[in-house]
N, C-alpha and C positions, 0 to 999 in steps of 0.2 A: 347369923343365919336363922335364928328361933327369934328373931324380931325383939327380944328386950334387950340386947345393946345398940348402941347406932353404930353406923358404917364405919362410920370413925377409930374406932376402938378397935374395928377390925385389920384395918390400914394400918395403923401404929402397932398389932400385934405383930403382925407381918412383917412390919418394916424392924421391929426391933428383935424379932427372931431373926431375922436375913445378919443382921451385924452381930449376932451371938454369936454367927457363925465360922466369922472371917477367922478368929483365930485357928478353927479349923483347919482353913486353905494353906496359914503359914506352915500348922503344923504337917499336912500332904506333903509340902514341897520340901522338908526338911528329912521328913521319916523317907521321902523315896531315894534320897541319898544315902540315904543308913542301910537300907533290905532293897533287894527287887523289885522291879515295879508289876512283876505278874503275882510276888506277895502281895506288894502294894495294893493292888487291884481288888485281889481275894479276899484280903481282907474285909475293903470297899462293901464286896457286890456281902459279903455275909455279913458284916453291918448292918448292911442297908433291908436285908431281907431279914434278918431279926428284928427291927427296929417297923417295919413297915406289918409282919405279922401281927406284934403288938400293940399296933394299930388299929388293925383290922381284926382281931379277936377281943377285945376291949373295947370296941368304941362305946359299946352302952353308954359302961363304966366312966369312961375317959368326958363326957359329953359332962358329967357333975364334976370333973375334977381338971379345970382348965391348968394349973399349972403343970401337974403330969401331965398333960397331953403336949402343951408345949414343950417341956422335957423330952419326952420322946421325938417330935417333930424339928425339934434340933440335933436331937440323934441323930436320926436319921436322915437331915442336911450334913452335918457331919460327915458322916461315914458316905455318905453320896459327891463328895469332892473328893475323898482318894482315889474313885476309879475317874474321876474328872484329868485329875493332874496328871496320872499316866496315860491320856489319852496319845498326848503328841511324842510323849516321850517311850514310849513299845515302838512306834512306827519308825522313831529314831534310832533304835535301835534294830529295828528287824532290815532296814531298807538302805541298800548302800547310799553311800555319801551325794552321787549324783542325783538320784532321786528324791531325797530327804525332804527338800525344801517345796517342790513340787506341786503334792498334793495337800500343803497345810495351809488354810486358811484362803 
């Protein structure tokens, strides 16, 4: 975005913070089997709002220091999949059996 790198560099940032990530997603679907998924959740959403603070209170900072900033920004992809993965599974539980299927997807 401040024009001394090319586009490219930006693409590859992206794409290789997106795949830091996945181990993430296995770990959500594993921890929600372990605790609650309204833990689960909580956890998530306070994650994600420490993680997204730190962001936005730092950016100055964060703007000289690309690898913390990616640090964080995988954080808080992180922590933004466990309230992902009990999306369908709260509903599965809140909603009798006949309805379950219903409204997902």
């Amino acid at each position: 975005a401040d024009g001394s790198r090319p586009f490219s560099d930006s693409v590859l940032t992206v794409f290789f913070t997106r795949l830091l990530v996945i181990p993430s997603l296995i770990f959500a679907a594993w921890f929600l089997k372990q605790v609650s998924s309204k833990s689960v959740q909580l956890i998530g959403f306070l994650g994600c709002l420490l993680a997204n603070v730190a962001l936005a209170v730092g950016s100055d900072g964060l703007k000289r220091e690309v690898l913390l900033f990616d640090a964080l920004y995988i954080a808080q992809l992180s922590f933004q999949s466990l309230p992902g993965v009990t999306t369908m599974a709260i509903s599965s539980e809140i909603f009798p059996s006949v309805v379950r299927g219903t409204g997902a997807g």
